[in-house]
C-alpha positions as CSV (number, residue, x, y, z in Angstrom):
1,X,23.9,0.5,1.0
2,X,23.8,-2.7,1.9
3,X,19.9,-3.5,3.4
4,X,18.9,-2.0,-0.1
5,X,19.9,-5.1,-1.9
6,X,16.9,-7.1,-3.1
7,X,16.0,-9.8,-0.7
8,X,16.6,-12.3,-3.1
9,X,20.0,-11.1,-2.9
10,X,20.5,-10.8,0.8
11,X,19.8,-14.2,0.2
12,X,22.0,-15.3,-1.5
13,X,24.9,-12.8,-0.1
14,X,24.0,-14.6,3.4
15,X,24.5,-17.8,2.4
16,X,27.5,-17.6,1.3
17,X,28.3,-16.0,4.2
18,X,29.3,-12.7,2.8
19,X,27.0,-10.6,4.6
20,X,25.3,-11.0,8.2
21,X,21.9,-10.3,9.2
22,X,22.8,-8.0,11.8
23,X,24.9,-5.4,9.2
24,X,22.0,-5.3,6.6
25,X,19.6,-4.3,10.2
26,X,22.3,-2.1,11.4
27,X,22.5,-0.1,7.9
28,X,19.2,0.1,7.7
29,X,18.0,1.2,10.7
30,X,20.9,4.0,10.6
31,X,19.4,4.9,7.5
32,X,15.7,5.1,9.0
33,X,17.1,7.6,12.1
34,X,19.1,9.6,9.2
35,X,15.9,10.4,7.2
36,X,12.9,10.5,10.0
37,X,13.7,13.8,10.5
38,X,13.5,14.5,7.1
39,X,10.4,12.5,6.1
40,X,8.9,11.4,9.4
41,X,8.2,7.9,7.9
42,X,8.3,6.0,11.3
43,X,6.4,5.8,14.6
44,X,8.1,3.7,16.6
45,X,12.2,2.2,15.4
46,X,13.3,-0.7,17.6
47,X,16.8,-1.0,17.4
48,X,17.4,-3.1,20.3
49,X,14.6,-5.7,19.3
50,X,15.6,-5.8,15.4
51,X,19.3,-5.9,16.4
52,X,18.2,-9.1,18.9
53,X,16.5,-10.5,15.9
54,X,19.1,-10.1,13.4
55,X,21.4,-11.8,15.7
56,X,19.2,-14.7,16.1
57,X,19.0,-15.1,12.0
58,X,22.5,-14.6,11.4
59,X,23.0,-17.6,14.0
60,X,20.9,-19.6,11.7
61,X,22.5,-18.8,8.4
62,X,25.9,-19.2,10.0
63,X,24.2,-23.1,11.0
64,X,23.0,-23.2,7.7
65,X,19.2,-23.2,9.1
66,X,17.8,-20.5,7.7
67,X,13.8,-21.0,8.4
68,X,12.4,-19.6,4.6
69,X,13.3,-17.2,2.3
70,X,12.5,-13.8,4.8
71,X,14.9,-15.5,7.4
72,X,16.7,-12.3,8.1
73,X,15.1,-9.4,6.1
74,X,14.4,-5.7,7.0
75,X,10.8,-4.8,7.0
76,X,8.5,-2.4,8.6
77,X,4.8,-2.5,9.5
78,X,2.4,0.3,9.3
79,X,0.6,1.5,12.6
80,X,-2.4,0.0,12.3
81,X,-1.3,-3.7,12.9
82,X,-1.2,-5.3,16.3
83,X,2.7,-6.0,17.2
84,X,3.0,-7.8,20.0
85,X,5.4,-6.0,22.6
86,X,4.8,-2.6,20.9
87,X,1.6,-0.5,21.0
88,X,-1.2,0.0,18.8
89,X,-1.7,3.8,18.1
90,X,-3.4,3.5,15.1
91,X,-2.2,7.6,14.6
92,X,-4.3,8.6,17.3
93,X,-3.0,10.4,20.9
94,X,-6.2,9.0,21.9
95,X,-5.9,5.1,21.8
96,X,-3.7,2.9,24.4
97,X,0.2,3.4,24.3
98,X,0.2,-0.4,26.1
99,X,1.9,-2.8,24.2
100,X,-0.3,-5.5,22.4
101,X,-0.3,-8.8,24.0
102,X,-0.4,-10.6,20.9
103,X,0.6,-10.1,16.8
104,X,-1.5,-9.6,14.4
105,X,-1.9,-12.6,12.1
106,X,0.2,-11.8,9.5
107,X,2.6,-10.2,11.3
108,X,3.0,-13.2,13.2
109,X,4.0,-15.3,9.9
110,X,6.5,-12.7,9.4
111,X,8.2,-13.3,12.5
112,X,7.8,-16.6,12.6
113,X,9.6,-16.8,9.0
114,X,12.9,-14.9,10.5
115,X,11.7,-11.6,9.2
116,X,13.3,-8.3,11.1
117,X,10.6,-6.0,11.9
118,X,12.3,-2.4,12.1
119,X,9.1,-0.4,13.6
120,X,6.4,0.9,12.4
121,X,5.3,3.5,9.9
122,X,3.3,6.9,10.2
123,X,-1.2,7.0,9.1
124,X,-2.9,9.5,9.2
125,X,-5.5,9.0,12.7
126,X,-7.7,5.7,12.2
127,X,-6.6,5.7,8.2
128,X,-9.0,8.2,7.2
129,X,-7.7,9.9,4.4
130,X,-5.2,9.4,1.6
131,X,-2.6,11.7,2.8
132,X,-0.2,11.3,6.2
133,X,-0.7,13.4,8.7
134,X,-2.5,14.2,12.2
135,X,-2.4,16.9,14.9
136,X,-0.7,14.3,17.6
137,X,2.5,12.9,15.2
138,X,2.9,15.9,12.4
139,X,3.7,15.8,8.4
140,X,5.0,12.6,6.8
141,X,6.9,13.4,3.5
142,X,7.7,12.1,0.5
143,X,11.2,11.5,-0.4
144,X,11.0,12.5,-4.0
145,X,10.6,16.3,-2.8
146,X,9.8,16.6,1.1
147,X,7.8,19.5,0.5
148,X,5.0,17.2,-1.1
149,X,2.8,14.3,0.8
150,X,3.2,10.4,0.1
151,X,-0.1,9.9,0.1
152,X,-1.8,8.0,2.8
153,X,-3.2,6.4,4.6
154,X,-0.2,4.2,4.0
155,X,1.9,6.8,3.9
156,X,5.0,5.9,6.3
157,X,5.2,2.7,4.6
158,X,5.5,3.7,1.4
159,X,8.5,6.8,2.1
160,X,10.3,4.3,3.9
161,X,10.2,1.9,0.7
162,X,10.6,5.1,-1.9
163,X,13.7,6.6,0.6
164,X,15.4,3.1,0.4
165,X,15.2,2.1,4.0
166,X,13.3,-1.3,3.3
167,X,12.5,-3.0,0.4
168,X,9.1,-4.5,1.6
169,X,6.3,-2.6,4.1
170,X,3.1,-3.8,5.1
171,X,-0.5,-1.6,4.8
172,X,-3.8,-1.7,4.5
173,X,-6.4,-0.4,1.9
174,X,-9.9,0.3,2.6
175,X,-10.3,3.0,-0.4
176,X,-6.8,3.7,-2.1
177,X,-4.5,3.5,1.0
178,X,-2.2,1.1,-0.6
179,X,-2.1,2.2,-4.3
180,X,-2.1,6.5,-3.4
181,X,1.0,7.1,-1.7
182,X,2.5,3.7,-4.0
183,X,1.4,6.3,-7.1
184,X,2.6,9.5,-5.5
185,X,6.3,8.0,-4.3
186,X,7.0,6.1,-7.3
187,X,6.7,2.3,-5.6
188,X,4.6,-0.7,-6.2
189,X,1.7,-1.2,-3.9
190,X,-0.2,-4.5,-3.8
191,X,-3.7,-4.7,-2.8
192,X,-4.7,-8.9,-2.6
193,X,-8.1,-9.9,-2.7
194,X,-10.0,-9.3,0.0
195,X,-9.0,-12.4,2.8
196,X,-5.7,-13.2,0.9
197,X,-4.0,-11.8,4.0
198,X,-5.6,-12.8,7.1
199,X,-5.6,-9.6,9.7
200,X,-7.3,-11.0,12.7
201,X,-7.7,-11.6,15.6
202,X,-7.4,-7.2,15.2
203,X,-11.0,-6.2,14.6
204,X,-11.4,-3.5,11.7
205,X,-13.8,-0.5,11.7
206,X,-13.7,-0.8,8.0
207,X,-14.7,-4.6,8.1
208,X,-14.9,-6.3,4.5
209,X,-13.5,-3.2,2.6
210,X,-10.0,-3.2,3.9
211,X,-7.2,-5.3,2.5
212,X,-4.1,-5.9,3.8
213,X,-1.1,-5.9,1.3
214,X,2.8,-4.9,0.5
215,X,4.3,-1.6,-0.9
216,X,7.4,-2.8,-2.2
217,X,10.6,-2.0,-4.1
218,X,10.5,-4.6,-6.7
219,X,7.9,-7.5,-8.1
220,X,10.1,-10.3,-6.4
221,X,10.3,-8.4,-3.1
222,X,6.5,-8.4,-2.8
223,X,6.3,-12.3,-4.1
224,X,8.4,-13.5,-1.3
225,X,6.7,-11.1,0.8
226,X,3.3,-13.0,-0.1
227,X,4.5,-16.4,-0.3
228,X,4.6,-15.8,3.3
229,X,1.5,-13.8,4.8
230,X,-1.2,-15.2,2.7
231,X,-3.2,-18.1,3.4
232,X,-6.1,-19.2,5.9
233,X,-6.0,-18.5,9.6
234,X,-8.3,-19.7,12.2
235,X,-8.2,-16.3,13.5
236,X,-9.8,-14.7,10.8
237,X,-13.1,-16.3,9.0
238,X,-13.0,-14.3,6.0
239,X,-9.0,-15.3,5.0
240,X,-8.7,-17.8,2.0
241,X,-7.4,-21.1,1.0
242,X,-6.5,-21.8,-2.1
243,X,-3.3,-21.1,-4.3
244,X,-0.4,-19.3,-2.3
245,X,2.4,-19.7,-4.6
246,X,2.8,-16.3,-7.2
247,X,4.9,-17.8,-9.8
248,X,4.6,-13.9,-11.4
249,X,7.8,-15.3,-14.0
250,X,5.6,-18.3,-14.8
251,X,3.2,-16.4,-16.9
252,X,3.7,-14.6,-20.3
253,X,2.6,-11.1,-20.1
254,X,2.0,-11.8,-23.6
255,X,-1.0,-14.5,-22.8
256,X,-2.6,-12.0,-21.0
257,X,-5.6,-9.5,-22.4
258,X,-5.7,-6.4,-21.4
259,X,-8.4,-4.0,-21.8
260,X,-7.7,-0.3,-21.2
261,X,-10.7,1.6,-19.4
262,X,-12.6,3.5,-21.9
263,X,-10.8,7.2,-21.8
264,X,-13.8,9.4,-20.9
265,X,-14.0,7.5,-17.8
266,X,-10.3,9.1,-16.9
267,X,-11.1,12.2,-18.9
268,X,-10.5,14.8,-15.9
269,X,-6.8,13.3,-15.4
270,X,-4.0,15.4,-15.3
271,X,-1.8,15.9,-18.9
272,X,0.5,13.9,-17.0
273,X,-1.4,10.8,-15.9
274,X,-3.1,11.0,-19.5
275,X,0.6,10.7,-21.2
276,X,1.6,7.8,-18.7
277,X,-1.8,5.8,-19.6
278,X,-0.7,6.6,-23.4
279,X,3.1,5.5,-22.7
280,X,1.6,1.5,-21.0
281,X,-0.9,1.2,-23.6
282,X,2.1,2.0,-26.2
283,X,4.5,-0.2,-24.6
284,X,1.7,-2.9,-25.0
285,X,0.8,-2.1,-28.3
286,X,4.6,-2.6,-29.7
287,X,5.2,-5.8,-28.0
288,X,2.2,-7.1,-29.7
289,X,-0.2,-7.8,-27.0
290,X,-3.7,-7.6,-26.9
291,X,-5.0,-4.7,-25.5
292,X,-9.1,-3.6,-25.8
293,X,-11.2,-0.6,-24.7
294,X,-14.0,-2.1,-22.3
295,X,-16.1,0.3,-20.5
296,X,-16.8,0.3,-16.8
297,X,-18.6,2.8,-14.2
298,X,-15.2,3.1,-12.3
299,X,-16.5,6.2,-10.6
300,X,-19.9,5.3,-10.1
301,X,-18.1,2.1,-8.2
302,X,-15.8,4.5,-6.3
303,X,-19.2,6.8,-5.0
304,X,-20.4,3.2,-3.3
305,X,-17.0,2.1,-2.0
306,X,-17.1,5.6,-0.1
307,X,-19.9,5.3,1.5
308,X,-18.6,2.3,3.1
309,X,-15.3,4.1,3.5
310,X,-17.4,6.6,5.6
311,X,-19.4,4.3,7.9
312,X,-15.5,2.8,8.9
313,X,-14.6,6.0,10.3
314,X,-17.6,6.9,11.8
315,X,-17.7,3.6,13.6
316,X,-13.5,4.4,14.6
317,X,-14.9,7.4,16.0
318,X,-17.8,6.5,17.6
319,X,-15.3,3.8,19.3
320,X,-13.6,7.1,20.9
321,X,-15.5,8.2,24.3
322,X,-17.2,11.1,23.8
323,X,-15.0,13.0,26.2
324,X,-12.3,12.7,24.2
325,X,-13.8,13.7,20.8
326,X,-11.8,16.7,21.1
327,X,-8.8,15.2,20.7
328,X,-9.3,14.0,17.6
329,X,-8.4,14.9,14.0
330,X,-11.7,17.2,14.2
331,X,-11.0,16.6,9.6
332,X,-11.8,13.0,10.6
333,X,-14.6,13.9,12.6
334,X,-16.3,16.0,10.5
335,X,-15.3,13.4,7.2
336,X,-17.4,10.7,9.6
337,X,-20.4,13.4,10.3
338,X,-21.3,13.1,6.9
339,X,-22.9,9.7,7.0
340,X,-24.2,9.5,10.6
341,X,-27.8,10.1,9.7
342,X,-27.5,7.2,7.1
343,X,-30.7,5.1,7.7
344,X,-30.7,1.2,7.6
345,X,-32.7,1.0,4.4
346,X,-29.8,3.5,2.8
347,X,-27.1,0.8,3.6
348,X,-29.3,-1.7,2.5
349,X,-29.2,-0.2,-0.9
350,X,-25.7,0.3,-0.8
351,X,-25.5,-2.9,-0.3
352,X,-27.6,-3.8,-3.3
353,X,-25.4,-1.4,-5.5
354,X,-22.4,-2.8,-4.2
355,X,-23.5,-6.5,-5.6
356,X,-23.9,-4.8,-8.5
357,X,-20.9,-2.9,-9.2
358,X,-19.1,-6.0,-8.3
359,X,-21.2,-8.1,-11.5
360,X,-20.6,-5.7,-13.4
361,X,-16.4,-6.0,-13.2
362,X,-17.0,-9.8,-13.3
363,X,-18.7,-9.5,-16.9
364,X,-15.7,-7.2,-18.0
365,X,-13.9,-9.9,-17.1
366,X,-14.9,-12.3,-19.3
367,X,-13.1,-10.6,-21.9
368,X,-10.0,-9.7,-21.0
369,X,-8.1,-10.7,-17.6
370,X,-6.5,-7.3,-16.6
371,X,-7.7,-3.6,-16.2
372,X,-6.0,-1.1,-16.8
373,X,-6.6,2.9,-15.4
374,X,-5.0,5.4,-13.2
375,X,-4.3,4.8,-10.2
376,X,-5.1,9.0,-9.0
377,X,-5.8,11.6,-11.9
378,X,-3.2,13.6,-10.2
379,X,0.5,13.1,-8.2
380,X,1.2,14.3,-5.2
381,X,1.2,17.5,-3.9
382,X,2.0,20.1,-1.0
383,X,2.6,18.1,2.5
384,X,-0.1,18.8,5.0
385,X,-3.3,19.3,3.0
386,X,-6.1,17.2,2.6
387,X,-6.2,18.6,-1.2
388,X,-4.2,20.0,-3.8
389,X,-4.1,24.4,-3.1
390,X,-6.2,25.0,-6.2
391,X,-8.7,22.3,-6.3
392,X,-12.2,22.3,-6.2
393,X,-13.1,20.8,-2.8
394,X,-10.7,20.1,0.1
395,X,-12.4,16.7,0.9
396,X,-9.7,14.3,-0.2
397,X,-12.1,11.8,-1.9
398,X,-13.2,14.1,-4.4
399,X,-9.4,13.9,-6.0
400,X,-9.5,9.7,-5.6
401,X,-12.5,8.7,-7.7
402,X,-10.8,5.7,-9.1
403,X,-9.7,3.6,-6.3
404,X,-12.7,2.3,-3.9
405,X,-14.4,0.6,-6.8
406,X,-12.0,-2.7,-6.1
407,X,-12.4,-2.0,-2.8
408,X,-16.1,-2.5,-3.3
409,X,-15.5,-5.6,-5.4
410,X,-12.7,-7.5,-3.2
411,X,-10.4,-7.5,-6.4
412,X,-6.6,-7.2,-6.7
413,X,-5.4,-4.3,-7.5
414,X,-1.7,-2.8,-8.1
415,X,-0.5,0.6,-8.7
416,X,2.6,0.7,-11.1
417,X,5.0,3.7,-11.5
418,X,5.6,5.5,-14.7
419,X,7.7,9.1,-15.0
420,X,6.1,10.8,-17.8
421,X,8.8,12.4,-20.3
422,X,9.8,15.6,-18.3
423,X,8.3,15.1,-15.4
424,X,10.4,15.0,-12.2
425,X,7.3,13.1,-10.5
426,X,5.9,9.7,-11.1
427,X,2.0,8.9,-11.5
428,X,0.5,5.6,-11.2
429,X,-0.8,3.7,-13.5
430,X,-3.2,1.0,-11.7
431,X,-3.9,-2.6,-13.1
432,X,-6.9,-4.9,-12.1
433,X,-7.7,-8.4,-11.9
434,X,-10.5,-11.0,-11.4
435,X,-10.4,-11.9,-7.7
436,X,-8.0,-14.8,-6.5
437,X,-6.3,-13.5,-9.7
438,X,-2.7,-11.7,-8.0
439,X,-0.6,-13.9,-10.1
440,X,-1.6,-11.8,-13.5
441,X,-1.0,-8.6,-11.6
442,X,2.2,-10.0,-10.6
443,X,3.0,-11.3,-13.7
444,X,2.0,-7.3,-15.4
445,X,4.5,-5.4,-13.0
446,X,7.3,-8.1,-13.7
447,X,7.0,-7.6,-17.3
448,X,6.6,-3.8,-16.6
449,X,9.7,-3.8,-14.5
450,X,12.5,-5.2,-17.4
451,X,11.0,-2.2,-19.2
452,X,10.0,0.2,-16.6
453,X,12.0,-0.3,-13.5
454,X,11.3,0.9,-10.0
455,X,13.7,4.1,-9.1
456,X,14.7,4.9,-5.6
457,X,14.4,8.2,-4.5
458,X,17.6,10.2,-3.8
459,X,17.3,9.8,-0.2
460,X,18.0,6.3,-0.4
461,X,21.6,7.5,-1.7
462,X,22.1,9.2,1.9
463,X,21.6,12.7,-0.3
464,X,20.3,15.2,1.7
465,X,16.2,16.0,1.4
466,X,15.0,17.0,-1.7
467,X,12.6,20.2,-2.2
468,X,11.8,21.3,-5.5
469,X,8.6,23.4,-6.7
470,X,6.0,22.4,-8.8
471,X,3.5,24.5,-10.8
């Protein structure tokens, strides 16, 4: 199809005039109405505004003026960004259908470089868990095997990348919300340093825990994807200066260390995420380069990052009026509940732990300059549960313990896919970096790519939805 060409090759293709803007939009906006039903990826599709805007690119491109290297490429947002014509729902039946008077940031710089915004994607209500669902909008699915979840909270984003629709779509990730459902659908998902992306002027409930950041088809996709949102805004205090370039093909994976995370720390993985972890550090290993054990309290880290994770959706639900309390995901409520009687002198000393889980990375990173762990000790499993049928507990957090510790220290953080031998569904291997440091992780998944490369689902064929069953 044609929209799932790279966009380095769309590119190309529309420059020499080969291919217009307003096919690639066409295709894959017939592709997004051919699968929602299946996979229930989107909340809002905008044909006649993407159509409008692919016209407007292919105008350029005929001109020869295309305005950067997005100028006429598919993308979608998830819900929780401010669009400005289109509402704000944030997954909730509860929050204004209006449409926002303004863009969010980075959205913004995505228009404003020619990119075609297709709609937005499904969350679960106010981001508050790692799978996609609520009582207002349903089941998202994953396009693997439709009977499982993505993941979440960026769920929609990452089953429209996985099903082939686009190759780039924007999230967010206060705890995992990127790198789960990039783990459980086979994609890459990107989590920058905290401020790489500027969000505001959209306030956050989950204030300097949530990153914004791509789940993408490919290592190039996401480059030019960056190249384009990062950067400082006036808007936002907490976005950064500083290098905006990812030259990813500019660094030697080779010059890079690499130190594994000691194995008890990942010791209650599944046999499946253990034989991916052995299959990276293998692949490492024959090429000859470096690769260490270092030790690090990953979950210890993660029990801190939730706690901030929990204050962000208590203060999303304390946003709600009371009256209307009962119209919310009561899972969320009750996932909030747990923290309200936290006491200032308690988040004070979260605080306190939280400057120390994040000195503690930094000294790991004085000798090597990327992480490696799981990204989840699990994949996915059955659509509309908070939890796998036989685990322990059916809080969600309890099957994510490796996650909110780079939450909790700002850092970049990518989920890779691997397909262990036999297995019919990827796990995700996650790789870490010193902050300001995406180029490495860029650098990683490019070298991982020419060995490991992203696979579409069969849904981004056209095939019909896949259900399998898995023990």
């Amino acid at each position: 199809m044609l929209h799932q060409s790279s966009y380095r090759e769309l590119s190309e293709l529309y420059r020499r005039g080969e291919v217009s803007p307003v096919e690639v939009v066409r295709s894959a906006l017939n592709h997004a109405d051919q699968t929602q039903s299946a996979l229930n990826a989107f909340a809002l599709i905008d044909h006649e505004r993407s159509i409008a805007a692919a016209k407007r690119s292919e105008a350029r491109w005929q001109a020869g003026t295309p305005i950067g290297p997005m100028d006429g490429m598919p993308i979608t947002i998830k819900e929780f960004a401010a669009v400005e014509g289109w509402p704000t729902r944030r997954g909730s039946a509860v929050t204004s259908a209006d449409p926002a008077p303004h863009s969010t940031a980075f959205v913004q710089r995505l228009l404003d470089a020619g990119a075609i915004l297709l709609g937005k994607t499904r969350a679960p209500e106010f981001n508050w868990k790692g799978v996609t669902d609520s009582p207002a909008h349903g089941v998202t699915r994953n396009p693997w095997d439709t009977a499982l979840t993505p993941g979440g909270s960026s769920g929609g984003c990452a089953a429209a990348v996985a099903a082939g629709i686009t190759r780039v779509s924007m999230g967010s990730d206060a705890g995992g919300s990127i790198r789960i459902p990039a783990a459980f659908t086979g994609t890459l998902g990107l989590k920058p340093t905290f401020g790489r992306i500027p969000v505001a002027p959209q306030p956050s409930a989950f204030s300097n825990v949530v990153h914004t950041g791509p789940i993408g088809a490919s290592t190039d996709d996401i480059e030019r994807v960056m190249q384009v949102v990062s950067g400082a805004s006036s808007t936002d205090w907490t976005s950064l200066t500083g290098q905006q370039d990812y030259p990813a093909n500019h660094i030697e994976a080779g010059a890079l260390r690499f130190g594994v995370l000691q194995p008890d720390r990942w010791a209650d993985s599944s046999p499946e995420v253990k034989q991916g972890m052995d299959q990276i550090v293998r692949m490492y290993h024959d090429a000859r380069i470096d690769v260490q054990e270092v030790d690090f309290d990953v979950q210890g880290a993660s029990a801190v990052g939730e706690f901030f994770y929990r204050i962000g959706c208590l203060s999303a639900v304390d946003a709600v009026p009371t009256a209307q309390h009962a119209n919310l995901d009561q899972g969320l409520v009750a996932f909030a509940d747990t923290v309200r009687d936290s006491t200032l002198a308690e988040y004070l000393s979260q605080l306190q732990k939280r400057d120390a889980v994040a000195n503690a990375l930094s000294k790991v990173f004085e000798d090597i300059d990327v992480l490696i762990l799981p990204t989840l000790p699990i994949h996915a499993f059955e659509a509309g549960s908070n939890a796998p049928a036989a685990w322990h507990s059916p809080d969600w957090m309890t099957w994510n313990p490796y996650t909110p510790a780079f939450n909790v220290s700002q850092s970049p953080a990518l989920s890779y896919p691997v397909w262990p031998e036999g297995s019919t569904l990827p796990v995700g291997i996650q790789f870490v970096a010193p902050k300001f440091c995406e180029d490495k992780l860029l650098a990683t998944a490019c070298w991982l790519e020419r060995k490991l490369p992203v696979r579409l689902s069969p849904l981004a064929d056209g095939g019909a939805s896949v259900t399998q069953t898995h023990s």
